[in-house]
C-alpha positions in Angstrom: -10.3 32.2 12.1 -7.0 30.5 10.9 -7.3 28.3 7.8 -3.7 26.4 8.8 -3.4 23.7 6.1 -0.7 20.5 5.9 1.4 19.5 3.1 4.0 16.5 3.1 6.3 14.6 1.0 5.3 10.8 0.4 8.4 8.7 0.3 10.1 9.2 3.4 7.6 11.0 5.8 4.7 8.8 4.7 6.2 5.8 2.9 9.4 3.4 3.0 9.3 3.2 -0.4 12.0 4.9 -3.1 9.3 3.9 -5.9 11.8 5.0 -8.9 14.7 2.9 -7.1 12.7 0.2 -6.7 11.5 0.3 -10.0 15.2 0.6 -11.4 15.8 -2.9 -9.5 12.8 -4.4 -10.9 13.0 -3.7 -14.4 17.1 -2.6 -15.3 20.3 -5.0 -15.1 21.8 -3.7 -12.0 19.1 -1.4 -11.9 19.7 -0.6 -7.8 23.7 0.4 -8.3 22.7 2.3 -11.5 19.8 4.4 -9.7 22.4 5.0 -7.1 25.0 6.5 -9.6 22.6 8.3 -11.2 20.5 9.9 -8.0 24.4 10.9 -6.9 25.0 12.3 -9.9 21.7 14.2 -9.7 22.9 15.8 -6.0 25.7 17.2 -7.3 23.3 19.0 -10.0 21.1 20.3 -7.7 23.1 21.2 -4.4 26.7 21.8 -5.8 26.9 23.0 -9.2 23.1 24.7 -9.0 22.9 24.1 -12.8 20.4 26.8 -13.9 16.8 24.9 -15.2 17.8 21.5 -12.9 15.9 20.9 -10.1 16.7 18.5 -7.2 14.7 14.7 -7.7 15.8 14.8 -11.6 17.0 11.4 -11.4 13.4 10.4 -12.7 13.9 11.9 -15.8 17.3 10.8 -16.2 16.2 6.9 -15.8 13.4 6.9 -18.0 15.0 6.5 -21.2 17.0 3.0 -19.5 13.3 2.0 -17.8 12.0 2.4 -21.6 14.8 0.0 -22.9 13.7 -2.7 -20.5 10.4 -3.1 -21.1 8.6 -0.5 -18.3 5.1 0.8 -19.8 2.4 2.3 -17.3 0.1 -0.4 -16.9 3.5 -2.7 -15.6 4.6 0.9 -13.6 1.3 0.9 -12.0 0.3 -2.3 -11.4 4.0 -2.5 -9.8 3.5 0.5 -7.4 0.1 -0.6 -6.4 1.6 -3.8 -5.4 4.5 -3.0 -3.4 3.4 0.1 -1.4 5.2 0.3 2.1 3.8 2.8 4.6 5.6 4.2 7.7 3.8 2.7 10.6 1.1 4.8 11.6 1.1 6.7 8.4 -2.4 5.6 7.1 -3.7 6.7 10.6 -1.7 9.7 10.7 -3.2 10.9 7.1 -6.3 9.9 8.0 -6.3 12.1 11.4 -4.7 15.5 9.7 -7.1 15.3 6.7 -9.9 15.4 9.5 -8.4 18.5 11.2 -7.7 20.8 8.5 -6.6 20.5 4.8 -4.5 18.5 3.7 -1.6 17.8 0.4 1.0 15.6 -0.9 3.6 16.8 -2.9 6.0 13.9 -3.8 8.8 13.9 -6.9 7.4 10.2 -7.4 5.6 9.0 -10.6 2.1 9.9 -10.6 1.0 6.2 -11.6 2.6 5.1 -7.4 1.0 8.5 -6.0 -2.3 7.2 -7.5 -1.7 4.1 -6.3 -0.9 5.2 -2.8 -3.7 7.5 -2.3 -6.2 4.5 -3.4 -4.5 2.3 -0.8 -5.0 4.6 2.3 -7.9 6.4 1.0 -6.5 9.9 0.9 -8.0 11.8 -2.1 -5.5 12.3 -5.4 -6.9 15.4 -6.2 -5.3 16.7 -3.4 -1.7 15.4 -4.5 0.9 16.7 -6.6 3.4 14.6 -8.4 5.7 14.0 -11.6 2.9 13.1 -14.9 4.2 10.6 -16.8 3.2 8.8 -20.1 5.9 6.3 -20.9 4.2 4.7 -23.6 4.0 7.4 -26.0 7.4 7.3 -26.6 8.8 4.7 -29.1 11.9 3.2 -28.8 13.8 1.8 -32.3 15.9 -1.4 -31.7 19.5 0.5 -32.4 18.2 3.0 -29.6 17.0 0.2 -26.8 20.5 -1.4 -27.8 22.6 1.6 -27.2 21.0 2.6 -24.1 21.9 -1.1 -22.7 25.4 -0.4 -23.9 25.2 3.4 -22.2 24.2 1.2 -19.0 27.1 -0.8 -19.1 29.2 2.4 -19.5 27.2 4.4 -16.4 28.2 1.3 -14.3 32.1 0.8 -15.5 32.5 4.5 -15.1 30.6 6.7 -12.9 32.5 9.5 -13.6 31.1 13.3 -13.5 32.6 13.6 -17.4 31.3 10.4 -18.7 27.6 11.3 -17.3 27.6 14.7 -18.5 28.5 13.3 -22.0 25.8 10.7 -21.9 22.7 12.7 -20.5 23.7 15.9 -22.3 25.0 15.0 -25.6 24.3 11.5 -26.6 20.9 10.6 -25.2 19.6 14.3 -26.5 20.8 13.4 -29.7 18.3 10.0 -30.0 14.6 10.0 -30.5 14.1 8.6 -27.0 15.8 11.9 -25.3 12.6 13.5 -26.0 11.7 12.2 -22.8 14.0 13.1 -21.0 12.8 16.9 -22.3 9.0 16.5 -21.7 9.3 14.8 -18.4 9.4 17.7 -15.2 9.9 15.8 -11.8 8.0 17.9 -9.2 11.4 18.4 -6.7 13.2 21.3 -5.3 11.8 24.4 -7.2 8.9 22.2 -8.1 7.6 21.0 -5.1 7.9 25.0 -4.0 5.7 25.6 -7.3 3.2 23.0 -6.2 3.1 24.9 -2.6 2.3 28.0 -4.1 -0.1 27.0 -6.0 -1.7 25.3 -3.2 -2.0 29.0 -1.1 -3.2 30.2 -4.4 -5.8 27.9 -5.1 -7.2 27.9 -1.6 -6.2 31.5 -0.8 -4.3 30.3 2.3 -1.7 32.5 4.0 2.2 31.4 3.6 2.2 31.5 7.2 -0.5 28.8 7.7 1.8 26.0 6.2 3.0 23.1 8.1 5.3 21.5 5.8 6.9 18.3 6.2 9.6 16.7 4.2 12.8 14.4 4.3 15.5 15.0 1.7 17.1 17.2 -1.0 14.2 17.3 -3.3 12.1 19.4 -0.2 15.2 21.6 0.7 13.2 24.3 -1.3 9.5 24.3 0.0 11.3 23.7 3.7 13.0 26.9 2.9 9.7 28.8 1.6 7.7 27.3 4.4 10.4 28.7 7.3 10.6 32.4 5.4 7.3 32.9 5.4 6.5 32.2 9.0 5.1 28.8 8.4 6.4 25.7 9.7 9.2 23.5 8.5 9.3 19.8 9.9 12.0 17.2 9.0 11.3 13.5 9.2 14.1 11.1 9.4 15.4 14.0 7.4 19.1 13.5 5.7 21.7 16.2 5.4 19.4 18.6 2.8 16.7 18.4 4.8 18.0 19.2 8.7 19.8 22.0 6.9 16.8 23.9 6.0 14.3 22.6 8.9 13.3 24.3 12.0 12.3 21.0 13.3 13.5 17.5 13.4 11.5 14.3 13.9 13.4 11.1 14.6 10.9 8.2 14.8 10.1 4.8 13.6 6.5 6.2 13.2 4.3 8.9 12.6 3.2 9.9 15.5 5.0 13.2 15.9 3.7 14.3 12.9 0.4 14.0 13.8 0.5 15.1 17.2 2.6 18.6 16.1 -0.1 18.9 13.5 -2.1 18.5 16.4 -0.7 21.7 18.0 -0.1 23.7 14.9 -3.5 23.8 13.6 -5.1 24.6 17.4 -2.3 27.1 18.3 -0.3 27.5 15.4 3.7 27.8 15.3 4.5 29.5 18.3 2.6 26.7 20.3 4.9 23.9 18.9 7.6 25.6 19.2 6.8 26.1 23.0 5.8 22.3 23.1 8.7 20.3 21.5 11.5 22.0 24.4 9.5 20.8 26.9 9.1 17.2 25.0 12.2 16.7 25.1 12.8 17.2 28.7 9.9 15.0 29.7 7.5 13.6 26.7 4.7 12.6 29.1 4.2 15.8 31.0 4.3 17.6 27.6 1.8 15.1 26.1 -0.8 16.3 29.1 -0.1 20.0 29.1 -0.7 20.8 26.1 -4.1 20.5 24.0 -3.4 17.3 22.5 -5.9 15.2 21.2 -6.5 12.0 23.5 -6.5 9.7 21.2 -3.1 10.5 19.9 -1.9 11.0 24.1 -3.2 7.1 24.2 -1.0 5.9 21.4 2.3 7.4 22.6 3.1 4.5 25.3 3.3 2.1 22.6 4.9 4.3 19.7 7.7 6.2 22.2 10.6 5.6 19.7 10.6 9.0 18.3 12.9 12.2 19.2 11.7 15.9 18.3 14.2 18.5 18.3 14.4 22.5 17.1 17.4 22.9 15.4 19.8 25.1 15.6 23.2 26.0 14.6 24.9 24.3 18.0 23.2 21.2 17.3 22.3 21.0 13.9 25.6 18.6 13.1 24.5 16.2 15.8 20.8 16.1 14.3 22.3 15.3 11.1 23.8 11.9 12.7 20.8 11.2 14.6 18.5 11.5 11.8 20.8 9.7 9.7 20.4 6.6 11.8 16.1 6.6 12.0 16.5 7.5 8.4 18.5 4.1 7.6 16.6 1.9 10.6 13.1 2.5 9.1 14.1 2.8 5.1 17.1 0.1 5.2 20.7 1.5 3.8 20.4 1.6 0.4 17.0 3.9 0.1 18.6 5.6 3.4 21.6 6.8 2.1 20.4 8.1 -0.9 19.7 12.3 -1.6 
């Protein structure tokens, strides 16, 4: 018998939330335009240049040092995250209905202390989560170093320039004691959420082809990939421009519905069955809903969630996804966490 398991991102699939860019607005002067500097800055790493050792999400690293100089420790980290968690609709049901079915995973690039926070909220066990460890407190921070990070701030925000950022985060910040952070921190994104995946079909001896991965931005470009190769599936939801590049599916929805009804399908008849399902869908949604071995329960919730769009993307309509997307992406996250990578 198949052992089909289900692995997602957090923030964008599951959750509203850009924890690390709300966190940024909380704690650093101007903290929302400096994340947004910083997580561009960070694409351009990861997507353009391809610089070797970089992985995509590495904007978390790059803000700790700045989070440090403001006061951020991880009691105030985690008592902030638990605080201010924002689900997708239907997400805690949606969890709660795939974890029932078959096996079930986070991976998320997000700071452990708002994964553990999240995972207590909706009841979804941490053990089964991967995300990025961090231990803010045991780095100290001297005066002279808190001060010239607020005046490296000030610099980041009067010139956003590639030059000036490679200068600051390569040269001078490695140089202080508080760039030892920077070092010891891994975000789990791009070639580490694809690590976490494997390690996942190790652990559990699953086959590559069993996977129904779902994800929504740069930092899941790589286990979308892996999942697609190996004959698994690859789902985008609300996905931006990384994500419909490298996805066989796209979700556009102001809930997670979709998700759990093509979870639904892929664990009772795997990928060939949703991808026989979704055409169909998208010609007439109810007709689909009641062909095909869908559980009730989700067939009864459809009426009153319909605001969703599944597609199989291709190269003729891949650009017009992108849009499409786009647009859920920014309606259910708001512009600024929207239109970032």
């Amino acid at each position: 018998m198949k052992r089909r398991f289900f692995v997602s991102d957090c923030e964008g699939p599951l959750s509203i939330n850009d924890n690390a860019f709300e966190l940024a607005g909380k704690f650093i002067l101007n903290g929302e335009r400096f994340f947004e500097i910083i997580s561009k800055y960070d694409d351009i790493l990861a997507d353009e240049i391809k610089r070797p050792g970089y992985n995509a999400g590495g904007t978390l690293k790059l803000i700790l040092p700045f989070l440090k100089a403001y006061g951020a420790t991880n009691d105030v980290i985690k008592e902030y995250s638990r605080k201010n968690i924002l689900l997708v609709p239907g997400a805690r049901d949606t969890l709660q209905f795939v974890y029932c079915i078959m096996p079930s995973f986070i991976i998320s690039t997000s700071y452990q202390q708002y994964i553990q926070a999240l995972c207590d909220s909706i009841g979804f066990p941490y053990k089964n989560s991967y995300s990025t460890k961090l231990d803010i407190d045991q780095y100290p921070l001297p005066k002279e170093e808190k001060n010239r990070l607020m005046d490296l701030r000030e610099s980041i925000l009067e010139n956003p320039e590639f030059d000036n950022l490679e200068e600051i985060f390569w040269n001078i910040i490695p140089s202080m004691g508080i760039g030892r952070i920077v070092e010891d921190v891994n975000p789990v994104g791009g070639e580490g959420k694809k690590d976490a995946l494997k390690d996942i079909i190790k652990r559990f001896q699953f086959n590559e082809s069993d996977v129904m991965y779902v994800g929504d931005s740069i930092t899941d470009v790589e286990p979308l990939r892996y999942a697609a190769q190996h004959g698994g599936l690859s789902v985008a939801f609300n996905g931006n421009e990384y994500a419909i590049k490298e996805t066989e599916i796209a979700i556009m929805a102001d809930n997670t519905l979709p998700i759990s009804i093509l979870a639904d399908l892929f664990n009772k008849g795997g990928k060939e069955e949703v991808m026989e399902f979704i055409p169909l869908f998208s010609e007439d949604p109810t007709r689909a809903l009641y062909e095909y071995p869908i559980d009730s329960q989700l067939v009864l919730k459809f009426p009153s969630c319909s605001n969703m769009k599944m597609e199989i993307v291709t190269g003729n309509n891949r650009e017009e996804i992108k849009i499409e997307s786009l647009k859920y992406r920014k309606s259910v996250r708001g512009e600024a966490i929207g239109g970032l990578g």
